[in-house]
SEFIZA-3560 file (N, C-alpha, C; in Angstrom, 3 decimals):
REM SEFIZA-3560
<numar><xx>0.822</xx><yy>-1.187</yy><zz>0.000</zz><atom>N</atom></numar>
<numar><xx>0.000</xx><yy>0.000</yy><zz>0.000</zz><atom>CA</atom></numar>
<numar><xx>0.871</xx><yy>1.259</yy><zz>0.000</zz><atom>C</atom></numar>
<numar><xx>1.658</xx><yy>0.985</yy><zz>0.532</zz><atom>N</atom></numar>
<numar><xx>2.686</xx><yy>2.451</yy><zz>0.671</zz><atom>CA</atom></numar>
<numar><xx>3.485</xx><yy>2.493</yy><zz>-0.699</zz><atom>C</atom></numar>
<numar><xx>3.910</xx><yy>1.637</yy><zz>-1.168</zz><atom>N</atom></numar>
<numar><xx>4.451</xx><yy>1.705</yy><zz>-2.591</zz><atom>CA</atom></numar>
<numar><xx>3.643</xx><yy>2.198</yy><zz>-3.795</zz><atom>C</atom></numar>
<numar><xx>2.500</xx><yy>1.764</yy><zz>-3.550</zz><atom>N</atom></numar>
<numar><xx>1.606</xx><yy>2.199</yy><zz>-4.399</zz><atom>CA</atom></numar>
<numar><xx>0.549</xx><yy>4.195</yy><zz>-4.054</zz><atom>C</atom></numar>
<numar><xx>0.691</xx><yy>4.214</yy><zz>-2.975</zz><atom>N</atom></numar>
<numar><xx>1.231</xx><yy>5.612</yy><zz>-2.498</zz><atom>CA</atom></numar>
<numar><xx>1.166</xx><yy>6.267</yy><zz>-3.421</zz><atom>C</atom></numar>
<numar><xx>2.692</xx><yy>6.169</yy><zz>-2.611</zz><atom>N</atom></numar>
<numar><xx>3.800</xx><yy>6.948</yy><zz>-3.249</zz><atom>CA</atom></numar>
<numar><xx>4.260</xx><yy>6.591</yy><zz>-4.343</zz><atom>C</atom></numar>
<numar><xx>3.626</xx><yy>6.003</yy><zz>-5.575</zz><atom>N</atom></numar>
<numar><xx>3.683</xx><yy>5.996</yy><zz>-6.945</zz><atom>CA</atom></numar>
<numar><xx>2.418</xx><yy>7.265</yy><zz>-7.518</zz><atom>C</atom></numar>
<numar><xx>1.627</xx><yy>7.328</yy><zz>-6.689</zz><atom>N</atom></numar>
<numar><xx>0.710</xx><yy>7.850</yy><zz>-7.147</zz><atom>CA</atom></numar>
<numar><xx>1.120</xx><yy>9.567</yy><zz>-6.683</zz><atom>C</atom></numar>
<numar><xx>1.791</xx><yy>9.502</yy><zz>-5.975</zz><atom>N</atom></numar>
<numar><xx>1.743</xx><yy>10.562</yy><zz>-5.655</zz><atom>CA</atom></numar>
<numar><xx>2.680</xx><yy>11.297</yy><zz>-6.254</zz><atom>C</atom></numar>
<numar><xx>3.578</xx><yy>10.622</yy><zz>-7.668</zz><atom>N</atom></numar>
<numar><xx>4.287</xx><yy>11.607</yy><zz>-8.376</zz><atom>CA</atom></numar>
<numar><xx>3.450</xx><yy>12.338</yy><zz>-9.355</zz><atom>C</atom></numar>
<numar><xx>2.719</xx><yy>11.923</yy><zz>-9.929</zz><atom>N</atom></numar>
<numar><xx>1.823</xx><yy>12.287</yy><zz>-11.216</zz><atom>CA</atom></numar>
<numar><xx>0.951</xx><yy>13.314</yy><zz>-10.447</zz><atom>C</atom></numar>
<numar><xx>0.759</xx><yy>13.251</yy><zz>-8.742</zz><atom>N</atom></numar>
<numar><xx>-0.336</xx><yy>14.099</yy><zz>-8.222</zz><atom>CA</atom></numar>
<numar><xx>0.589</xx><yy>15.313</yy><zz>-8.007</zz><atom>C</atom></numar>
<numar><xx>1.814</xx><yy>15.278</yy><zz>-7.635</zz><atom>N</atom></numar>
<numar><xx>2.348</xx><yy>16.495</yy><zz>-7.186</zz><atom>CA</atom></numar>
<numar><xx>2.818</xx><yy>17.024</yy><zz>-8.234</zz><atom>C</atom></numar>
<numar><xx>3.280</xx><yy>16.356</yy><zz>-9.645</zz><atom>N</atom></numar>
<numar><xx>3.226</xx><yy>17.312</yy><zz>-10.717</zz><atom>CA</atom></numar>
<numar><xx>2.525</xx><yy>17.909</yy><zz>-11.483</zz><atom>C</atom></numar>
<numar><xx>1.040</xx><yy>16.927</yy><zz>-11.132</zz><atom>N</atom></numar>
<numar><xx>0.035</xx><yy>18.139</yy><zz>-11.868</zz><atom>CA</atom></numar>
<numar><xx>-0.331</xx><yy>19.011</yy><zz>-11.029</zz><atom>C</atom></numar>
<numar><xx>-0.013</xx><yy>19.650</yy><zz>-9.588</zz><atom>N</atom></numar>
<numar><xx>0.232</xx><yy>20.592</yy><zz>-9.041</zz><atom>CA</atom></numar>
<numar><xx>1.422</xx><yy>21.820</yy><zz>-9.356</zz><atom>C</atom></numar>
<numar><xx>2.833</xx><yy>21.514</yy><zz>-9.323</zz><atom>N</atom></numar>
<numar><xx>3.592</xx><yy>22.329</yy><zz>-9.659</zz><atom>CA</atom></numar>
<numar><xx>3.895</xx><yy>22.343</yy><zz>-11.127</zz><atom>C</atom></numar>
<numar><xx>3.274</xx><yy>21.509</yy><zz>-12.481</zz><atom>N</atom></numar>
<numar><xx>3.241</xx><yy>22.216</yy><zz>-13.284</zz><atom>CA</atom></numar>
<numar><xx>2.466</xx><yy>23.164</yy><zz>-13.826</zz><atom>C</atom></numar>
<numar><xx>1.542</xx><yy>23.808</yy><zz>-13.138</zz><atom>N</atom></numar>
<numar><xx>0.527</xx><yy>25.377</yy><zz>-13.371</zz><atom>CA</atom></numar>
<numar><xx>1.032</xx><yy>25.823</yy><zz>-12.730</zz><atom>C</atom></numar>
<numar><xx>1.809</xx><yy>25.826</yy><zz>-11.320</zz><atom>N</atom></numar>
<numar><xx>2.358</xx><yy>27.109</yy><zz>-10.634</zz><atom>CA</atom></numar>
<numar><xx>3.728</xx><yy>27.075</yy><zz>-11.453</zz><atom>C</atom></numar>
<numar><xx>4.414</xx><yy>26.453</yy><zz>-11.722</zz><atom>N</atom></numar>
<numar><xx>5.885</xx><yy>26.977</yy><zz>-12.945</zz><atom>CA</atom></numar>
<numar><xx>5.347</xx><yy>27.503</yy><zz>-13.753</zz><atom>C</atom></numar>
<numar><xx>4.318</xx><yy>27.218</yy><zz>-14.743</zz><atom>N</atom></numar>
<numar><xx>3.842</xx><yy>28.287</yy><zz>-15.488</zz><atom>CA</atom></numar>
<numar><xx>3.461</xx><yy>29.885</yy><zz>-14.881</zz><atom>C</atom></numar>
<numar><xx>2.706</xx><yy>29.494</yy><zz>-13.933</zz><atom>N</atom></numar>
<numar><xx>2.397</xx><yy>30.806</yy><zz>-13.346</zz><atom>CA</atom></numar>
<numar><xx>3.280</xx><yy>31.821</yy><zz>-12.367</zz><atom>C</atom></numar>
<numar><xx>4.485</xx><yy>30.961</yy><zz>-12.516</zz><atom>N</atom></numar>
<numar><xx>6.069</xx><yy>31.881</yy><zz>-12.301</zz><atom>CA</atom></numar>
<numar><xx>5.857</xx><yy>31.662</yy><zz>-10.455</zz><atom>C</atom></numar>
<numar><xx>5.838</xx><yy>31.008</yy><zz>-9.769</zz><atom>N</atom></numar>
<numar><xx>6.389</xx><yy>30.130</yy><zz>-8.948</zz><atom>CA</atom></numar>
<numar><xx>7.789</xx><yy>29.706</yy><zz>-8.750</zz><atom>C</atom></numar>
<numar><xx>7.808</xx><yy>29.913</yy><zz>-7.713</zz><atom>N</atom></numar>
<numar><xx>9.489</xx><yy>29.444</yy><zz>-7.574</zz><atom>CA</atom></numar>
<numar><xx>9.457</xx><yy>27.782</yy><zz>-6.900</zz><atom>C</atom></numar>
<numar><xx>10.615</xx><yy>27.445</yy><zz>-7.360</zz><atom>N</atom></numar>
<numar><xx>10.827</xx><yy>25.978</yy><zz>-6.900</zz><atom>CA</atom></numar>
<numar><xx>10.104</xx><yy>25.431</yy><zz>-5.450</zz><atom>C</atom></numar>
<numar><xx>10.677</xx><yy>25.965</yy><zz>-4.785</zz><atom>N</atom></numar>
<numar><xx>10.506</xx><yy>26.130</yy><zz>-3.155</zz><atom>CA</atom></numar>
<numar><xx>8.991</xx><yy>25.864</yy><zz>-3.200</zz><atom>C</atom></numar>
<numar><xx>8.425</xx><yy>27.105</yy><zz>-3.568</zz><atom>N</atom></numar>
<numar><xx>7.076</xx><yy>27.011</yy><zz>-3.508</zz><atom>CA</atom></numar>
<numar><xx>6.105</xx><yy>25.603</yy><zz>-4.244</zz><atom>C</atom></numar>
<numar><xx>6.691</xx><yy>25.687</yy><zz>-5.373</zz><atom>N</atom></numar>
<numar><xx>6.157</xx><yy>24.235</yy><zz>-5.850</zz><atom>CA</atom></numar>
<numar><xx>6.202</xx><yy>22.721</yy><zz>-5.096</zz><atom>C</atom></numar>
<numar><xx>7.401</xx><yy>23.009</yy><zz>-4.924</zz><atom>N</atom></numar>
<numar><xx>7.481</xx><yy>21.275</yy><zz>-3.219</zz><atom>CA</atom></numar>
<numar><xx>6.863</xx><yy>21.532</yy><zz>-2.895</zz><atom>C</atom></numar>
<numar><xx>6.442</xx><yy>22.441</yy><zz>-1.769</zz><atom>N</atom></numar>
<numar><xx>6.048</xx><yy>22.339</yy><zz>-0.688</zz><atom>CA</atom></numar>
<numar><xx>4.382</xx><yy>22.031</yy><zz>-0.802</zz><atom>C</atom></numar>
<numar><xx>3.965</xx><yy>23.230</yy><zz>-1.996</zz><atom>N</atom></numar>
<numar><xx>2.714</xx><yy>22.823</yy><zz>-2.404</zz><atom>CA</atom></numar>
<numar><xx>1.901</xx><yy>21.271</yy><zz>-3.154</zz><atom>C</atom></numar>
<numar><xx>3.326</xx><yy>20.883</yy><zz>-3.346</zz><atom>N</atom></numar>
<numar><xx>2.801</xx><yy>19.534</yy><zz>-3.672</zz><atom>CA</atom></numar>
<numar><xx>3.425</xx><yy>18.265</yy><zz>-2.802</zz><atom>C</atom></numar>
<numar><xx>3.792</xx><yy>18.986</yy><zz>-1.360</zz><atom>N</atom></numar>
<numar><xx>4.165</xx><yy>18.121</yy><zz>-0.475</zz><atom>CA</atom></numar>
<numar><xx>2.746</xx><yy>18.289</yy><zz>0.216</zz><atom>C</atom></numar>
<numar><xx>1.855</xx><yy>19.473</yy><zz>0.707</zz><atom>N</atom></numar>
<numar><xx>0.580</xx><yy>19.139</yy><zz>0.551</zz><atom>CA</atom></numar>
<numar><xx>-0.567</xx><yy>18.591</yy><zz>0.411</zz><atom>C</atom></numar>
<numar><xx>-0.453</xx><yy>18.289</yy><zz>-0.769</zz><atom>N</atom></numar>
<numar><xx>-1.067</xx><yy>17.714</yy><zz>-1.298</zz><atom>CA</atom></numar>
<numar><xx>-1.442</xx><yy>15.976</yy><zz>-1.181</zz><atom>C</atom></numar>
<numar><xx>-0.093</xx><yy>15.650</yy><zz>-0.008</zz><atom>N</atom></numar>
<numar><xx>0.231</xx><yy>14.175</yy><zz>0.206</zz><atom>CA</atom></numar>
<numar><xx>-0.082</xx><yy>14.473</yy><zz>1.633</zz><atom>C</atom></numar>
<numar><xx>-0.417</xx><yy>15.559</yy><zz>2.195</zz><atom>N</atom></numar>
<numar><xx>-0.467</xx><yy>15.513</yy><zz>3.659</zz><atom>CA</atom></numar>
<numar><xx>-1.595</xx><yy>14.543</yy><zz>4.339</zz><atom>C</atom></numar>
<numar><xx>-2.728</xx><yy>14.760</yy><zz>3.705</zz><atom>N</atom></numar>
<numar><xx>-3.772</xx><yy>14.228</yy><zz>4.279</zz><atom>CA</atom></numar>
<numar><xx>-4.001</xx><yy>12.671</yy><zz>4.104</zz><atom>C</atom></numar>
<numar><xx>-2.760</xx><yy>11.945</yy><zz>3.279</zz><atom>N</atom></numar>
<numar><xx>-2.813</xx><yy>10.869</yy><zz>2.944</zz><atom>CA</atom></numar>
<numar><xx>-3.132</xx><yy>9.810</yy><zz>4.024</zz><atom>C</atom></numar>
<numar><xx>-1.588</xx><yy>10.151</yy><zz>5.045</zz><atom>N</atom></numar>
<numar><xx>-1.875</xx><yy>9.041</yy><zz>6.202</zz><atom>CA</atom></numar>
<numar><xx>-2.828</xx><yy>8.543</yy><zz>7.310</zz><atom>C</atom></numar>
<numar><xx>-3.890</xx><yy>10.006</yy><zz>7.272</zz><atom>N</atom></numar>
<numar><xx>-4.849</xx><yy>10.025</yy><zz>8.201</zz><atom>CA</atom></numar>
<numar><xx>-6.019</xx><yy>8.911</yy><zz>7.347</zz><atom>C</atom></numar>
<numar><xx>-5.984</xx><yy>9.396</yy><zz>5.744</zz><atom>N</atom></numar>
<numar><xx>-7.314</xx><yy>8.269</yy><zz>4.940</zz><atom>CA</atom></numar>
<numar><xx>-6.320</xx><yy>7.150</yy><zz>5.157</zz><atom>C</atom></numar>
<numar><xx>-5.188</xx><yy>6.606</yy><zz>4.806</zz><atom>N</atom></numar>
<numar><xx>-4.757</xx><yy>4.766</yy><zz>5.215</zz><atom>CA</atom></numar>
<numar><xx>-4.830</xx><yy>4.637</yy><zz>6.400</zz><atom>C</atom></numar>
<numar><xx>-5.017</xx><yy>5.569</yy><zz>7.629</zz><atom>N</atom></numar>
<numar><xx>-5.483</xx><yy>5.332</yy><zz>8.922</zz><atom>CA</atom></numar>
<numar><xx>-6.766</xx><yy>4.941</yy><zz>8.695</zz><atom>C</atom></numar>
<numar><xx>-7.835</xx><yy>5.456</yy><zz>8.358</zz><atom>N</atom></numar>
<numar><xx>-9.146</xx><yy>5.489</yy><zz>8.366</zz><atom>CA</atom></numar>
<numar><xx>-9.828</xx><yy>3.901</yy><zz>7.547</zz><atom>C</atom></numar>
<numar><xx>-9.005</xx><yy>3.723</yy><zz>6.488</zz><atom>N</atom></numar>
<numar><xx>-9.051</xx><yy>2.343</yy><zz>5.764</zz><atom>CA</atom></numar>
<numar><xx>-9.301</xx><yy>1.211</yy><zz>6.251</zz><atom>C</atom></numar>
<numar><xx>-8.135</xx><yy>1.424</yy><zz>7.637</zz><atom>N</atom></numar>
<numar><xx>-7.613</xx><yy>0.412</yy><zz>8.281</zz><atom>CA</atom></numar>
<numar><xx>-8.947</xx><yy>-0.158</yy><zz>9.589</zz><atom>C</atom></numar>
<numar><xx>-9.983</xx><yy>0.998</yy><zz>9.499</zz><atom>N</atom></numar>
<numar><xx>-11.339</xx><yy>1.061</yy><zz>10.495</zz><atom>CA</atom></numar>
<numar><xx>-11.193</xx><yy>2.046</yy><zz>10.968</zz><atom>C</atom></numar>
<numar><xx>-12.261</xx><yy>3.006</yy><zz>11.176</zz><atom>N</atom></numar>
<numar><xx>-12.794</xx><yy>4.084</yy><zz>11.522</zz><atom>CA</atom></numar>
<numar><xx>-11.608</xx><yy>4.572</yy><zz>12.768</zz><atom>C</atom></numar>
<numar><xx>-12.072</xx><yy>3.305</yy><zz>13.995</zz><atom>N</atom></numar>
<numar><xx>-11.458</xx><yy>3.249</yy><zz>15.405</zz><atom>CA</atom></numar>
<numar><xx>-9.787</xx><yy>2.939</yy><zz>15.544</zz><atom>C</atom></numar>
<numar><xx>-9.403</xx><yy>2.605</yy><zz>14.495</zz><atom>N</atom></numar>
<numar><xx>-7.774</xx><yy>2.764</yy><zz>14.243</zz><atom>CA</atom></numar>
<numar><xx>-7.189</xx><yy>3.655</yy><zz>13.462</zz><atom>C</atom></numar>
<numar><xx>-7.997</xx><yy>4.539</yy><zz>13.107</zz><atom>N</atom></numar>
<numar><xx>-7.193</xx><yy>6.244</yy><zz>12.283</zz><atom>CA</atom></numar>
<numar><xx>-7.265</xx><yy>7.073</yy><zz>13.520</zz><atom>C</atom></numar>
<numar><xx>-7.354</xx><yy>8.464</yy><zz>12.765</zz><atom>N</atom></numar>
<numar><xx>-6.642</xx><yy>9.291</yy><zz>13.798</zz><atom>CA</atom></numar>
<numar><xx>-8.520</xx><yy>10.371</yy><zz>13.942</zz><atom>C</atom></numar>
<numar><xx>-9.492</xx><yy>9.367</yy><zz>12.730</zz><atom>N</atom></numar>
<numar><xx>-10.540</xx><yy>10.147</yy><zz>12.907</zz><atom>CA</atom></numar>
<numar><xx>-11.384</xx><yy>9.364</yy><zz>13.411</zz><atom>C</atom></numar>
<numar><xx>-12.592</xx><yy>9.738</yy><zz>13.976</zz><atom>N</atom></numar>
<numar><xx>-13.608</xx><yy>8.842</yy><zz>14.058</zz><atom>CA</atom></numar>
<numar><xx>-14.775</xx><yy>8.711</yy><zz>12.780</zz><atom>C</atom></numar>
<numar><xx>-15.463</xx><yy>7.805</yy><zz>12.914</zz><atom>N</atom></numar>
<numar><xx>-16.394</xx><yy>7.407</yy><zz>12.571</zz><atom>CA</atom></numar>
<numar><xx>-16.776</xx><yy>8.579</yy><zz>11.437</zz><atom>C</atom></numar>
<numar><xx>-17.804</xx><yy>9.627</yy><zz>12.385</zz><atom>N</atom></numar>
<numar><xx>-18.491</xx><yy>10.502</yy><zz>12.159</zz><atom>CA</atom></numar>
<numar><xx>-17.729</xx><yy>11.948</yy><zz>11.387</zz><atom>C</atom></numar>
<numar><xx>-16.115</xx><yy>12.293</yy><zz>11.754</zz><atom>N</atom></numar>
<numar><xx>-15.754</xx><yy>12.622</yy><zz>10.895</zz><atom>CA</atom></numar>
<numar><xx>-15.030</xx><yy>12.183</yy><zz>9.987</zz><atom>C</atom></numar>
<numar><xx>-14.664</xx><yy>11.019</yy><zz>9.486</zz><atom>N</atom></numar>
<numar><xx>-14.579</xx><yy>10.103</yy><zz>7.899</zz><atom>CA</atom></numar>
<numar><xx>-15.992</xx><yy>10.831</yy><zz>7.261</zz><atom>C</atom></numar>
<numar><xx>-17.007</xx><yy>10.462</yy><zz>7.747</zz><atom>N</atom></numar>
<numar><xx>-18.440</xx><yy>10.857</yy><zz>6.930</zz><atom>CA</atom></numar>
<numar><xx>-18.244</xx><yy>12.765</yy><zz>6.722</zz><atom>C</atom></numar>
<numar><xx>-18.001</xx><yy>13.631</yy><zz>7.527</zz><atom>N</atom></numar>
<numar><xx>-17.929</xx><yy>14.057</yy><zz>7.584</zz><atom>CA</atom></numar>
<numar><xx>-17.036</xx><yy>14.709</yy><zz>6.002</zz><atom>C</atom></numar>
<numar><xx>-15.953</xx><yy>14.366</yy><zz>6.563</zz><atom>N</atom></numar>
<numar><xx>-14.616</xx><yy>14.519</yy><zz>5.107</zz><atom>CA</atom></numar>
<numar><xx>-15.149</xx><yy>14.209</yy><zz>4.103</zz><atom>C</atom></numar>
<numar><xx>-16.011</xx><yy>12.776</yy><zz>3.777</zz><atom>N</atom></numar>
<numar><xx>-16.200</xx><yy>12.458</yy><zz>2.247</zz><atom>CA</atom></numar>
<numar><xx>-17.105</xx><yy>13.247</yy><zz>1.786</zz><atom>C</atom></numar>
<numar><xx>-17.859</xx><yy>13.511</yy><zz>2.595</zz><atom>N</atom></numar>
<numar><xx>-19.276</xx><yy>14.205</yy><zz>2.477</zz><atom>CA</atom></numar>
<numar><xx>-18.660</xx><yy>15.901</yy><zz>1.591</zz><atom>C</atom></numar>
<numar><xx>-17.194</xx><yy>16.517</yy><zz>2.173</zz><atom>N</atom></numar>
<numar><xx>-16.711</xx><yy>17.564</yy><zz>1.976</zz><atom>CA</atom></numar>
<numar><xx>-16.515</xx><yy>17.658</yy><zz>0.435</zz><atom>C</atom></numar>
<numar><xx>-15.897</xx><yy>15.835</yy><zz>0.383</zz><atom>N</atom></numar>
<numar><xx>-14.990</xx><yy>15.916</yy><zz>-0.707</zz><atom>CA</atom></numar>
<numar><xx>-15.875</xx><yy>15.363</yy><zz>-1.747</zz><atom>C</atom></numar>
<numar><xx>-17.235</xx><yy>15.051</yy><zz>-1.467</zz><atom>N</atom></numar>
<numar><xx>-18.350</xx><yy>14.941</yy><zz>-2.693</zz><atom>CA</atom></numar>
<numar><xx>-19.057</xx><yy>15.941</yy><zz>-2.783</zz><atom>C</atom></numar>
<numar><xx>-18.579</xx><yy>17.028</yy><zz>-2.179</zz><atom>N</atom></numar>
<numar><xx>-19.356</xx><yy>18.419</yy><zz>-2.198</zz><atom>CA</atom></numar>
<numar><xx>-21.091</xx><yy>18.663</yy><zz>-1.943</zz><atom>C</atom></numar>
<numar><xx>-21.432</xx><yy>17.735</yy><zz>-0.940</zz><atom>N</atom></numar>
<numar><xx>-22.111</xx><yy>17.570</yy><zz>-0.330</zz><atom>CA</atom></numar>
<numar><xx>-22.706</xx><yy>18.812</yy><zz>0.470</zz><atom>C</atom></numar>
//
């Protein structure tokens, strides 16, 4: 699971810092923004693993997806 990650997460952080290099961004800024972008990762393979073994409960997992289906 972690290999597969962090495979995914090259193609995600470059389609992040390639619109800010266009949009004249400096290096610096581009990592970090697409270090970001991987932040929230470990808390969802926490959450995977059962509600009661992440770092969220239950009610906010529902909560988050609900955010992220624009609910």
């Amino acid at each position: 699971m972690i290999v597969a990650i962090a495979i995914q997460n090259i193609p995600e952080g470059t389609s992040v810092a390639i619109p800010m290099a266009e949009a004249g961004f400096g290096r610096g800024r581009q990592f970090w923004a697409a270090v970001a972008t991987s932040a929230p990762q470990p808390v969802g393979a926490g959450e995977r693993a059962g509600p009661s073994a992440g770092l969220l409960g239950g009610a906010a997992l529902m909560l988050a997806l609900s955010f992220v289906l624009g609910v």
